[in-house]
C-alpha positions as CSV (number, residue, x, y, z in Angstrom):
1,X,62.5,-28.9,-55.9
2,X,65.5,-29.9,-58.1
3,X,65.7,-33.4,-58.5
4,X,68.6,-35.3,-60.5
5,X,67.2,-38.1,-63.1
6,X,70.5,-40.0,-62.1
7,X,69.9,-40.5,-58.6
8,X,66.4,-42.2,-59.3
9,X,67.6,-45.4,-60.9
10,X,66.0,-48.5,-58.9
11,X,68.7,-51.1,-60.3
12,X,72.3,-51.3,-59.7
13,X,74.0,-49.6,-62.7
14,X,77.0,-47.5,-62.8
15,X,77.5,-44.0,-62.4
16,X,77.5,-41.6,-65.7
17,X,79.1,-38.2,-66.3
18,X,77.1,-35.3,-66.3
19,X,73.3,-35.7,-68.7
20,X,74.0,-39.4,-69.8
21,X,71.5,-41.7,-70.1
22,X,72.3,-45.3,-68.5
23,X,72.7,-47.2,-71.3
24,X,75.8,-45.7,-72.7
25,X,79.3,-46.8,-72.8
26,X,82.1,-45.2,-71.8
27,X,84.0,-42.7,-74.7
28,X,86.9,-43.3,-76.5
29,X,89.8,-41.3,-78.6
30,X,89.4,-40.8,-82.5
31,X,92.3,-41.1,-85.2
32,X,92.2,-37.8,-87.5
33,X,91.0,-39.9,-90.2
34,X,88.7,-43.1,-91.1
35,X,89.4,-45.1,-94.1
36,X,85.9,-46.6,-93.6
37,X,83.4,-44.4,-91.5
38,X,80.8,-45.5,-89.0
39,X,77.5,-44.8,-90.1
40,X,75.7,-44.0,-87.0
41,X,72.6,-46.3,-87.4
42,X,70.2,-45.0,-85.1
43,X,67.1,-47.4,-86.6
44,X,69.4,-50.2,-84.9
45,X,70.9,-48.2,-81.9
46,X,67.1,-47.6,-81.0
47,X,65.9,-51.2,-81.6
48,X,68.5,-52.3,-78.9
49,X,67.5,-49.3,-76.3
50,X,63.9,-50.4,-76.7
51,X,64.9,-53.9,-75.6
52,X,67.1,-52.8,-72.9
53,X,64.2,-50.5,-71.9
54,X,61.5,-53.6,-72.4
55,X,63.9,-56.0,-70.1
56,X,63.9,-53.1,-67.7
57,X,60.3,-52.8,-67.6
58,X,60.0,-56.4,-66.8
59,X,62.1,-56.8,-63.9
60,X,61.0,-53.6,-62.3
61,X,57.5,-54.9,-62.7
62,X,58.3,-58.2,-61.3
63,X,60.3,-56.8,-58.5
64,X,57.4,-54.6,-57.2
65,X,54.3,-57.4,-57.5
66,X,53.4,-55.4,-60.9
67,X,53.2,-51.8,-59.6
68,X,56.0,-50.5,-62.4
69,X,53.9,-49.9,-65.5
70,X,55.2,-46.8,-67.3
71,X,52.5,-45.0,-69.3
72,X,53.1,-42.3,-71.9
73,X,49.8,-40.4,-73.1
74,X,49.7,-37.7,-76.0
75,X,47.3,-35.2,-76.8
76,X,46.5,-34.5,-80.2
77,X,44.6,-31.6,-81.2
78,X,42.9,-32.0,-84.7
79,X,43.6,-34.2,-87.3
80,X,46.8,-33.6,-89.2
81,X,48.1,-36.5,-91.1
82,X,51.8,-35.7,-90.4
83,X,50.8,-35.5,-86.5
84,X,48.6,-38.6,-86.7
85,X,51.6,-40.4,-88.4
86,X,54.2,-39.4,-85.8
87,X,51.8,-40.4,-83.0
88,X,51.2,-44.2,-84.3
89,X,55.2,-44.5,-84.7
90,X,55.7,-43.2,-80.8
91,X,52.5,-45.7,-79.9
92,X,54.3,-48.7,-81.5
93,X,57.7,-48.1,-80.0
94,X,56.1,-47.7,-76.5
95,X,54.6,-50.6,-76.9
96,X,57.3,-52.9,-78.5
97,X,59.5,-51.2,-75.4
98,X,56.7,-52.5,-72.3
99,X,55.4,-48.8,-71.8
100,X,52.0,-48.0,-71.4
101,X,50.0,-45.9,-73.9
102,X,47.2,-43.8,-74.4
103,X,46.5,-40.8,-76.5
104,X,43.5,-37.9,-76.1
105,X,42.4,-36.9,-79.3
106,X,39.9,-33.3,-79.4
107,X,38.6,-32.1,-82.5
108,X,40.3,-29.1,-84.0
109,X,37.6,-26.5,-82.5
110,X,38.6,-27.8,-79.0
111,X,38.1,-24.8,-76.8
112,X,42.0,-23.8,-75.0
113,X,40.7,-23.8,-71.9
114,X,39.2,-27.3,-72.3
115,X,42.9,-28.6,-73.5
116,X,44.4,-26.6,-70.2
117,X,41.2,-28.8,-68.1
118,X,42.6,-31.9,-69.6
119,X,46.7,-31.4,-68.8
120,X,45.3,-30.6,-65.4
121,X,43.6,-33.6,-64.8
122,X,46.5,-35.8,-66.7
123,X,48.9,-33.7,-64.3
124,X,47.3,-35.3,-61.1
125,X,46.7,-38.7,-62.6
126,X,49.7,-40.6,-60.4
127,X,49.8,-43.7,-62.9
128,X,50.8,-41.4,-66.1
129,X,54.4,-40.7,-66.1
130,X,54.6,-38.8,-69.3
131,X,52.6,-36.3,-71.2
132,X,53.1,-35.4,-74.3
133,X,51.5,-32.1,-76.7
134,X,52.1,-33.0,-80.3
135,X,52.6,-29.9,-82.2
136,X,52.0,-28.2,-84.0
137,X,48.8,-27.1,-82.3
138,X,45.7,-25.7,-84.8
139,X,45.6,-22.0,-85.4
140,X,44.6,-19.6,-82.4
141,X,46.4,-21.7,-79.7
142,X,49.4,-20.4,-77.5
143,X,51.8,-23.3,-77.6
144,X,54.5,-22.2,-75.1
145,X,50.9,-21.8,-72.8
146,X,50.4,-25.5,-73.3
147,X,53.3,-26.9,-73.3
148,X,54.3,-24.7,-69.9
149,X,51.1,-26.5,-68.1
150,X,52.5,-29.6,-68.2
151,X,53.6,-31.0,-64.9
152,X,57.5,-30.2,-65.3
153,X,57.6,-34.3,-63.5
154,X,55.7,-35.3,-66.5
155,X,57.2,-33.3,-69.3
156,X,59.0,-36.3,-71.2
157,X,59.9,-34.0,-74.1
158,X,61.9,-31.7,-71.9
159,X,60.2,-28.6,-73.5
160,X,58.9,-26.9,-69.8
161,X,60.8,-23.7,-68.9
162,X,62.0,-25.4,-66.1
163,X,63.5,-28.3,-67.7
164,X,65.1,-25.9,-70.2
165,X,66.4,-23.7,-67.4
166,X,67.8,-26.1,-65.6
167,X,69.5,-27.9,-68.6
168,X,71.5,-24.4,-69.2
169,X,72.6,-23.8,-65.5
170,X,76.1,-25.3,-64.5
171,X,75.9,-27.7,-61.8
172,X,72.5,-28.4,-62.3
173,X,70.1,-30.9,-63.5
174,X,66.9,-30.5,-65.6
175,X,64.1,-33.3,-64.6
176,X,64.9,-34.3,-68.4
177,X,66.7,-33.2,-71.4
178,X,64.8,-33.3,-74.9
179,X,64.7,-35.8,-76.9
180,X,66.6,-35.3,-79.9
181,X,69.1,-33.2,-78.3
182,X,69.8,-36.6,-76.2
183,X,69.6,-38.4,-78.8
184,X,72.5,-36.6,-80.4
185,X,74.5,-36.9,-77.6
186,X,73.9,-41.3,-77.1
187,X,74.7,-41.2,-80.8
188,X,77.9,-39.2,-80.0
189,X,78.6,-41.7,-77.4
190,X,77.8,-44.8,-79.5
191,X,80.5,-43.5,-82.1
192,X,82.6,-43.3,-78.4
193,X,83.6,-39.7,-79.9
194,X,85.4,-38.2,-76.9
195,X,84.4,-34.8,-76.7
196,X,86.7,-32.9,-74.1
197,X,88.7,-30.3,-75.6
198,X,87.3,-31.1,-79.2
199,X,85.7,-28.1,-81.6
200,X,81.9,-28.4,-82.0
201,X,79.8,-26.3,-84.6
202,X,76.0,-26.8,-83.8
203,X,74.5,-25.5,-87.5
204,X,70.9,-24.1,-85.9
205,X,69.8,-22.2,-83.0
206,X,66.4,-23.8,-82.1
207,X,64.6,-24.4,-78.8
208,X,63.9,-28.0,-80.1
209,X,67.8,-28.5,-81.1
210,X,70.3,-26.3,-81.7
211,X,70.5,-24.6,-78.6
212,X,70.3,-27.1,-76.3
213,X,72.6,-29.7,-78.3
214,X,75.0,-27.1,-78.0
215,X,74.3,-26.8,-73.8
216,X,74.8,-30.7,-73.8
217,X,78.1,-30.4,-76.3
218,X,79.3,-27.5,-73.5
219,X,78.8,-29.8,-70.8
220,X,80.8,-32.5,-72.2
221,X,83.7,-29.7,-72.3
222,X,83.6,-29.4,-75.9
223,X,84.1,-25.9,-77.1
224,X,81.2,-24.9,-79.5
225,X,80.5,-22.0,-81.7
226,X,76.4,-22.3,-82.9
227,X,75.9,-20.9,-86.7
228,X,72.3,-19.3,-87.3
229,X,70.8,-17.3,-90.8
230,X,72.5,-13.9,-89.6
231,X,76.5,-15.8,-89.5
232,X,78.9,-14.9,-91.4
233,X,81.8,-17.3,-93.1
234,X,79.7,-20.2,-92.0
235,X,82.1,-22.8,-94.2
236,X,85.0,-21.3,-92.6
237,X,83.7,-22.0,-89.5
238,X,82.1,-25.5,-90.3
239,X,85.8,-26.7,-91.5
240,X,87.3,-25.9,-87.8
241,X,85.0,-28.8,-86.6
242,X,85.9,-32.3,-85.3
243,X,82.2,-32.7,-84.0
244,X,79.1,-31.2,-86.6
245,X,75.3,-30.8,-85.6
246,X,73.5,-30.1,-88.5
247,X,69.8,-28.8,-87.6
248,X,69.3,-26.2,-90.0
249,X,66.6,-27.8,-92.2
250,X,67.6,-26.6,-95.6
251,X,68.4,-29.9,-97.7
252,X,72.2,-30.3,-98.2
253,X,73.4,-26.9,-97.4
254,X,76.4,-28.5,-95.9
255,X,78.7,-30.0,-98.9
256,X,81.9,-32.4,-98.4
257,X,84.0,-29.5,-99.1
258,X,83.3,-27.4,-96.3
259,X,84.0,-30.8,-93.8
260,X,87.2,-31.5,-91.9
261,X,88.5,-34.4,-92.5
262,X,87.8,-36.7,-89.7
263,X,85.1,-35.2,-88.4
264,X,81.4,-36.6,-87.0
265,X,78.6,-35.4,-89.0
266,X,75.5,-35.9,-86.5
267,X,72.8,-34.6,-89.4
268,X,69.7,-34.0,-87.6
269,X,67.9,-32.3,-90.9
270,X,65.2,-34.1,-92.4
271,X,63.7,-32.6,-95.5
272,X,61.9,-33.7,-98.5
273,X,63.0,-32.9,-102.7
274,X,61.6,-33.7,-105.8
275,X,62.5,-37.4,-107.0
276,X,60.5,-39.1,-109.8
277,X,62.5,-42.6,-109.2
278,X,60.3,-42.3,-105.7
279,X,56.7,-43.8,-105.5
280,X,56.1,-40.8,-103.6
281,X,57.9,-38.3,-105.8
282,X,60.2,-37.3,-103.1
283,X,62.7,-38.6,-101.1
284,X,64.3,-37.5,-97.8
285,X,67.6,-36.2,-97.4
286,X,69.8,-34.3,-94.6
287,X,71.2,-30.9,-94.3
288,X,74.4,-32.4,-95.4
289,X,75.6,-33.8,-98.8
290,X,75.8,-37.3,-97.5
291,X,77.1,-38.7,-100.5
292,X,79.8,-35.8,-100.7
293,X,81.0,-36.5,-97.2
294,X,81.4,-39.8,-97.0
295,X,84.5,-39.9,-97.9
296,X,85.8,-37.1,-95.4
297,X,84.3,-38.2,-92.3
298,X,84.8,-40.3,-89.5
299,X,81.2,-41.0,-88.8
300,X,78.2,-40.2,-90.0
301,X,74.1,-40.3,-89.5
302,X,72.0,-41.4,-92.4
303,X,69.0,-39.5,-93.8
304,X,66.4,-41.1,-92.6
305,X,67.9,-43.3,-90.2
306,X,69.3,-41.5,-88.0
307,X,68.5,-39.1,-85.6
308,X,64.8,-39.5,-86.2
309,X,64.6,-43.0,-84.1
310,X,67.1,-41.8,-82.0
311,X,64.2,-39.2,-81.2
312,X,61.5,-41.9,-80.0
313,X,63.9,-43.9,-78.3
314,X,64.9,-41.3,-76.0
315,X,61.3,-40.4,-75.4
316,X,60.4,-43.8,-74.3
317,X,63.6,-44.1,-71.8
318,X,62.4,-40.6,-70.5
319,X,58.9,-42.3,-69.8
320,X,60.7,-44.8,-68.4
321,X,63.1,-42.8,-66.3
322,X,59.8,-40.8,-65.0
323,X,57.9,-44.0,-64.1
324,X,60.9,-44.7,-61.6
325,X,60.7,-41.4,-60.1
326,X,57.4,-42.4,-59.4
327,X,57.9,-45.2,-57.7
328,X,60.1,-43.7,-55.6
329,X,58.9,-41.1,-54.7
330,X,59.4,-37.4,-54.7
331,X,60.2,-36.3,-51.2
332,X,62.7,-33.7,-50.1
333,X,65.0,-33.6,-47.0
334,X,63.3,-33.0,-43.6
335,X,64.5,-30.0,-41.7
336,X,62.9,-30.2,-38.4
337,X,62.6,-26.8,-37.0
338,X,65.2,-25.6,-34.3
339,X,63.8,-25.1,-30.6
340,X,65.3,-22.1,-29.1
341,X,64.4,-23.5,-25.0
342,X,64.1,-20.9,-22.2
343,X,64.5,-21.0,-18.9
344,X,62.2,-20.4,-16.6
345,X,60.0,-22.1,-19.2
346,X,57.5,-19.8,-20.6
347,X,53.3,-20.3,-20.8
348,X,52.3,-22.5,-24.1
349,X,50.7,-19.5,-25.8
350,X,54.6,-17.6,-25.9
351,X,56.6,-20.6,-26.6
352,X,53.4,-20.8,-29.7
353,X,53.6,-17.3,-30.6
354,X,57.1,-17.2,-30.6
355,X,57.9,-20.2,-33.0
356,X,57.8,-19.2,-36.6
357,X,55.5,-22.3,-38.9
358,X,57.0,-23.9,-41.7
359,X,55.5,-23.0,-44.8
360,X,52.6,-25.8,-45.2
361,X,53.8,-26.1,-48.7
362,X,57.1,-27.1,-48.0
363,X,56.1,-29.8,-45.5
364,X,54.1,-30.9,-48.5
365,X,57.6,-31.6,-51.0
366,X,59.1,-32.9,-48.0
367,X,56.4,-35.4,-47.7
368,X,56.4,-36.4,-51.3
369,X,52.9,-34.8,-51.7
370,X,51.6,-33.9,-55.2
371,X,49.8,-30.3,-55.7
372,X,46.8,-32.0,-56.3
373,X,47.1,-33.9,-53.5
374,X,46.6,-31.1,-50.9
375,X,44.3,-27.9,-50.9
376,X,45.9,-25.4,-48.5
377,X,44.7,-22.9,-46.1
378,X,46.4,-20.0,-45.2
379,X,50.1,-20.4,-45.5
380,X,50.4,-22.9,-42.4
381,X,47.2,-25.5,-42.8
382,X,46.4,-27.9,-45.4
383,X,43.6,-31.1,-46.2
384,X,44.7,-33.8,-48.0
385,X,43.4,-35.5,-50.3
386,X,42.4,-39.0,-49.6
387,X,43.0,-40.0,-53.6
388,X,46.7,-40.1,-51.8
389,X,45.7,-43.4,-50.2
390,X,45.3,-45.3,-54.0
391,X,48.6,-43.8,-54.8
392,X,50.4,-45.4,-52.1
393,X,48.2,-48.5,-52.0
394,X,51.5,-50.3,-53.5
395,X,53.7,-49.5,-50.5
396,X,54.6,-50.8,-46.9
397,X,52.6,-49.9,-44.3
398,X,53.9,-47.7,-41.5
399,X,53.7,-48.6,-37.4
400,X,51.3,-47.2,-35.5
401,X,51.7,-45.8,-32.0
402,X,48.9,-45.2,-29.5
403,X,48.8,-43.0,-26.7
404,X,46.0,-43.6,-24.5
405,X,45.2,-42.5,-20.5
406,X,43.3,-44.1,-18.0
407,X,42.7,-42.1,-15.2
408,X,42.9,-38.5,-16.7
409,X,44.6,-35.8,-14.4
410,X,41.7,-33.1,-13.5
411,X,43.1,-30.7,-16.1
412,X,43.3,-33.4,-18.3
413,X,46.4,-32.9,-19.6
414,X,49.1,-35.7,-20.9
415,X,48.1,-37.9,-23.8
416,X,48.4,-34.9,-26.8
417,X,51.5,-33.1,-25.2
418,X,53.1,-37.1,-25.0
419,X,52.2,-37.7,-28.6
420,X,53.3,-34.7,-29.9
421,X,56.4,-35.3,-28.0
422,X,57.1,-38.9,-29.5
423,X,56.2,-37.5,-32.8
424,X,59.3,-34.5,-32.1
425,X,61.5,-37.7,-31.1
426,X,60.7,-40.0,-34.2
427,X,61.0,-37.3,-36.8
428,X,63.4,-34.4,-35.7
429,X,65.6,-36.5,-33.7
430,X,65.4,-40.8,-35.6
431,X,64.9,-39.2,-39.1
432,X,61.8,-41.4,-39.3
433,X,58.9,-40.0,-41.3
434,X,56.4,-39.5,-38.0
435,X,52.9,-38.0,-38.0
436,X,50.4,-36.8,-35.2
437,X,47.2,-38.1,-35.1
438,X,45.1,-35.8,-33.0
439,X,41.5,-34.7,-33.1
440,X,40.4,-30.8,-33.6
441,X,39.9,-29.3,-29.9
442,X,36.9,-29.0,-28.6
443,X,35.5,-24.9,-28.6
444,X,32.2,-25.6,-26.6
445,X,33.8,-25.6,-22.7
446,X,37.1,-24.3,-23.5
447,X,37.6,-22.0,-26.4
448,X,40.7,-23.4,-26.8
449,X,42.2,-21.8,-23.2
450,X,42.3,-25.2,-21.5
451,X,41.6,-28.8,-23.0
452,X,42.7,-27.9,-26.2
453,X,44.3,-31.5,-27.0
454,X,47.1,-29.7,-29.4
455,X,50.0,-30.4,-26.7
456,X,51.7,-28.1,-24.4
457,X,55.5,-26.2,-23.9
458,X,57.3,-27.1,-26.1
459,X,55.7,-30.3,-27.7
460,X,52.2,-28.6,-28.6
461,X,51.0,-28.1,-32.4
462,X,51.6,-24.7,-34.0
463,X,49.8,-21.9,-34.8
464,X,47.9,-23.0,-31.8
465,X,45.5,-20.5,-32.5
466,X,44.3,-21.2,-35.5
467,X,44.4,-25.1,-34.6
468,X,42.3,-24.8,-31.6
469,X,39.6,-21.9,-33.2
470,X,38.6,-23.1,-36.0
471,X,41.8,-24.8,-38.3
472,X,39.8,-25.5,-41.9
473,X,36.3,-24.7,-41.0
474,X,35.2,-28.2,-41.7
475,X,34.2,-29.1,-37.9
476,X,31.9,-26.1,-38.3
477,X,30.2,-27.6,-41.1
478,X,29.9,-31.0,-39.1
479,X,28.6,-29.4,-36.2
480,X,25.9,-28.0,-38.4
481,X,25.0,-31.1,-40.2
482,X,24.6,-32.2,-36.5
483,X,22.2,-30.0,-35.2
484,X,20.7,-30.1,-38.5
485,X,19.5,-33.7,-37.8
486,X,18.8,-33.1,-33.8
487,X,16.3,-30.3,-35.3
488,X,14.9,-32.7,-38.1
489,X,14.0,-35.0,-35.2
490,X,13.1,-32.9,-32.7
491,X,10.4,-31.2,-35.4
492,X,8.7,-35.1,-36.1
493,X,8.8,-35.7,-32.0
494,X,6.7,-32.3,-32.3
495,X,4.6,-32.9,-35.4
496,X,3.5,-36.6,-34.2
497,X,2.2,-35.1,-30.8
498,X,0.2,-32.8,-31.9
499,X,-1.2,-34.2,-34.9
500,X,-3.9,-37.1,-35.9
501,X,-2.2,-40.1,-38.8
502,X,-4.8,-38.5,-41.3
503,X,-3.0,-35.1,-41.1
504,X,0.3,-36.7,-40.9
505,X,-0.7,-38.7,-43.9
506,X,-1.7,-35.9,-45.5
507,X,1.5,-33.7,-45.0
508,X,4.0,-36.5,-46.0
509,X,2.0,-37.6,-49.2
510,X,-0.2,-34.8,-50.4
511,X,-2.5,-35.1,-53.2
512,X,-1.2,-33.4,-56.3
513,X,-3.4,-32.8,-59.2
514,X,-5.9,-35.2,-56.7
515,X,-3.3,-38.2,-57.4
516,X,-1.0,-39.4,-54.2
517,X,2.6,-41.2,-54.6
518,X,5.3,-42.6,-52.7
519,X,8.6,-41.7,-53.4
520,X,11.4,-43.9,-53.7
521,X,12.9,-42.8,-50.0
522,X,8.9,-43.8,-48.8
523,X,9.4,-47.2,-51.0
524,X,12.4,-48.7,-48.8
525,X,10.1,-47.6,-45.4
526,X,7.3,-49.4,-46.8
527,X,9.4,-52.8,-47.6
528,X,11.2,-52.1,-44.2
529,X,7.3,-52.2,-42.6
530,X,6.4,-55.2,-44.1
531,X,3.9,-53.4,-46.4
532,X,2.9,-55.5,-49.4
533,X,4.6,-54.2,-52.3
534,X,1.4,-54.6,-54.6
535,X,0.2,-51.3,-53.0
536,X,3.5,-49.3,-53.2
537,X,1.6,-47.8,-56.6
538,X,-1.3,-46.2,-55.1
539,X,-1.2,-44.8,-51.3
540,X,-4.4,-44.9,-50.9
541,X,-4.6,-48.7,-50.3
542,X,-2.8,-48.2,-47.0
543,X,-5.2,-49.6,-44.0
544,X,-5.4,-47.4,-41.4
545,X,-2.8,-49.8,-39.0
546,X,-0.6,-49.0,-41.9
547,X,-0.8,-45.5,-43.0
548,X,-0.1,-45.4,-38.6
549,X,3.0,-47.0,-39.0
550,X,4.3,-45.1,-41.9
551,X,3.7,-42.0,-40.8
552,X,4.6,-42.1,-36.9
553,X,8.5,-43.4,-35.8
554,X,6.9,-43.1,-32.1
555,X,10.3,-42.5,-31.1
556,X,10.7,-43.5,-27.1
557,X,12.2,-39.9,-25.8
558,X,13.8,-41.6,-23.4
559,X,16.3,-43.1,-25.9
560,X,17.3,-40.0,-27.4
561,X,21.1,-39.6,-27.8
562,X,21.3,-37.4,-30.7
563,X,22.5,-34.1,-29.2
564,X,22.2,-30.5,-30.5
565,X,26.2,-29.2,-29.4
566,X,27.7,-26.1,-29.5
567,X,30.6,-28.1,-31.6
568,X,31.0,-32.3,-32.3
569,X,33.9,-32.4,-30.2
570,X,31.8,-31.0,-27.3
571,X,32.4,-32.5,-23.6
572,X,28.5,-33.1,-23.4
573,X,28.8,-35.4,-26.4
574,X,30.9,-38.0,-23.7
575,X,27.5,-39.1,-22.2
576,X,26.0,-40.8,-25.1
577,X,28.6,-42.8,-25.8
């Protein structure tokens, strides 16, 4: 199911071209030159998306009684200090920008499949939007594993196959586009660089960057030519462009000489040399000669100070853009299946046979359902989940229609074959979402050839063999549990009759090791008795009145209305009403 991050906005905004986040305005031309250039600062270009993100929060919340809450969570594996100190600056964005957070930290020896147990169970979780690996990962983990386990709904970094996929294909959407590559691109925007027509050189072929910085650059009809370790005449090619992605990670490969005057310098590289004027002894510079270009550039990104914010930001407004998805919903269209009607009509078991079922999994999307939310059987049952209900606890309740019949017909046929009918009416024919509510036929007197309570013609439920045989097996296990108790109490009605209270006594408290007890089950009959709690400790200060009561129910046969069935939805079960 393809959805497009664009069509899920809750508030009126405007509508962006093609991968644009909602907060950017509209593009502009650029002169060849600058006298003064822009520096593109993305600490303050993030500050004011947070704000616009934390405003958003607020009146979504408001709007919906509280329900909005976005919530990022990150998984970090071991203790790396570079990790640890990219997690606390993604915590305190998300929470300066509204956004719920929480992060899962395992020890280093954390087994794989234990990390794979917890994405699962963070995958189902409805109130997380986002998840979030941070890599690296320790030593003897597969990454692209990980990282392709997470819910391609929830994947707020835009790493999952899918996502990636997607962003590459023309005409297509991904569920979201990483985050510094979309960072590049608002930065882009901010400058109001307008990219049609213009030359791009992406410096860098990375997952992560290059490659899909130069997807997003393509889509903006830019024409881009990506340099990597293995090109040849890389400054030649660096001076044809009006639009530079540096991402190359090798500290100021780029000098001023090789720019084109009047060109962007987006400088994603963020890399560390020797400085003894630092406290720290290094200090941080780009893959461009910022000083050196200056002069030659239109705009520019600082080192540190650029991209890097831009980064967070965009992960927080793709939390954000998940949480509204959420709230939404995820459903796909209906597509009622087409009747093909016959005349003379044929019996209900062809017209059955005849119609091919919709995949249970696809009536699953189309209802919005989560995979967690369903456990299938075959290809055309399924059981819900009742976790569903918390999910949707938030929303509008539905209407409900009964069917009901008075005077029955002697076949008995007419309330099921009606509702199925409305239900045909109200979803295939209105649009509305419509469900059937119908019990499991009864096997005992019918074996599902008459009576079956799944419809008839051509409003009955399909495969209506499998619906009125035995569907998921679970009235089986009812109809067990049953009989289970009819035999539990027709052993006592047995064991009392023939048996004196000191033998009864004996066989529901037996001495062990010459010492009797109650157990707690025997404790609540006692208090329910009346027996004084005082002698709760030691059986044998039951008198014999009430070592008689405990031990006998002296059930009255004639009151019996627990019946041993064939299955619980049996005829026979109508007399005890």
């Amino acid at each position: 199911m393809r959805l497009n991050p664009l069509r899920f906005k809750l508030l009126p905004t405007p509508s962006y071209p093609r991968f644009l986040p909602h907060f950017i305005t509209q593009p502009r031309r650029y002169s060849a030159a600058m006298t003064h250039p822009i520096i593109l600062d993305g600490k303050s270009i993030a500050e004011s998306i947070r704000e616009k993100l934390h405003k958003e929060i607020a009146e979504l919340s408001a709007a919906t009684n509280g329900h909005f809450q976005p919530h990022l969570t990150i998984i970090q594996v071991g203790a790396r200090e570079d990790s640890s100190v990219y997690v606390r600056m993604k915590q305190q964005a998300a929470q300066k920008a509204g956004i719920k957070f929480s992060l899962h930290k395992l020890p280093e020896d954390v087994s794989q499949t234990e990390l794979l147990a917890l994405v699962a169970s963070l995958n189902a979780d409805p109130s997380l939007h986002g998840i979030l690996v941070q890599l690296p990962l320790p030593k003897g983990f597969d990454e692209r594993l990980v990282t392709e386990s997470i819910d391609p709904k929830k994947d707020v970094d835009g790493f999952h196959s899918m996502n990636m996929g997607e962003l590459v294909k023309r005409d297509s959407e991904p569920m979201f586009i990483p985050c510094t590559p979309k960072g590049v691109m608002v930065l882009l925007e901010h400058a109001k660089v307008d990219l049609s027509g213009k030359t791009a050189v992406v410096l860098g072929r990375s997952n992560i960057v290059g490659s899909p910085v130069a997807t997003l650059l393509t889509a903006k009809d830019a024409t881009v030519t990506i340099c990597h370790s293995r090109t040849k005449n890389i400054e030649e090619i660096v001076r044809t462009a009006d639009v530079l992605v540096a991402a190359v990670g090798r500290p100021e490969m780029v000098k001023g000489s090789w720019l084109k005057p009047g060109c962007v310098v987006i400088d994603v590289g963020t890399n560390a040399i020797p400085d003894a004027t630092k406290k720290a002894g290094v200090r941080w510079v780009g893959d461009v000669a910022y000083n050196e270009a200056l002069p030659i550039v239109s705009a520019i990104t600082p080192v540190p100070g650029g991209v890097g914010p831009m980064t967070v930001a965009m992960l927080l407004d793709n939390t954000v853009l998940s949480a509204k998805r959420f709230l939404k919903g995820f459903k796909a269209p209906l597509e009622p299946l087409r009747l093909k009607l016959l005349e003379p009509v044929p019996s209900d078991i062809e017209i059955a046979m005849a119609q091919r079922p919709k995949p249970i999994k696809r009536i699953a999307e189309e209802l919005g359902l989560f995979p967690n939310e369903f456990e299938e059987y075959g290809p055309s049952k399924a059981k819900i989940s009742l976790s569903i209900l918390d999910r949707l606890k938030h929303k509008k309740d539905g209407k409900y229609i009964v069917v009901t019949g008075i005077t029955p017909t002697p076949l008995g046929e007419g309330k099921s074959t009606t509702t199925i009918g409305l239900v045909q009416a109200l979803g295939a024919h209105l649009r509305k979402t419509a469900f059937a509510c119908v019990r499991q036929p009864s096997q005992g007197p019918t074996f599902g050839i008459k009576g079956g309570a799944a419809g008839g013609g051509y409003s009955q439920v399909i495969p209506m063999d499998e619906f009125n045989l035995h569907l998921t097996g679970d009235i089986h296990a009812i109809t067990a549990a049953n009989n289970l108790l009819a035999a539990a109490i027709d052993a006592r009605i047995f064991h009392e009759a023939t048996q004196s209270d000191t033998a009864l006594f004996d066989r529901l408290c037996p001495k062990k090791k010459g010492v009797r007890s109650f157990s707690e089950v025997m404790k609540g009959r006692l208090a329910r008795l009346g027996i004084s709690e005082d002698k709760w400790s030691n059986p044998e200060l039951l008198s014999a009145e009430e070592r008689s009561a405990f031990v006998r129910l002296d059930i009255d046969l004639e009151t019996i209305t627990w019946q041993r069935v064939l299955d619980t939805n049996d005829r026979f079960l109508r007399k005890i009403m």
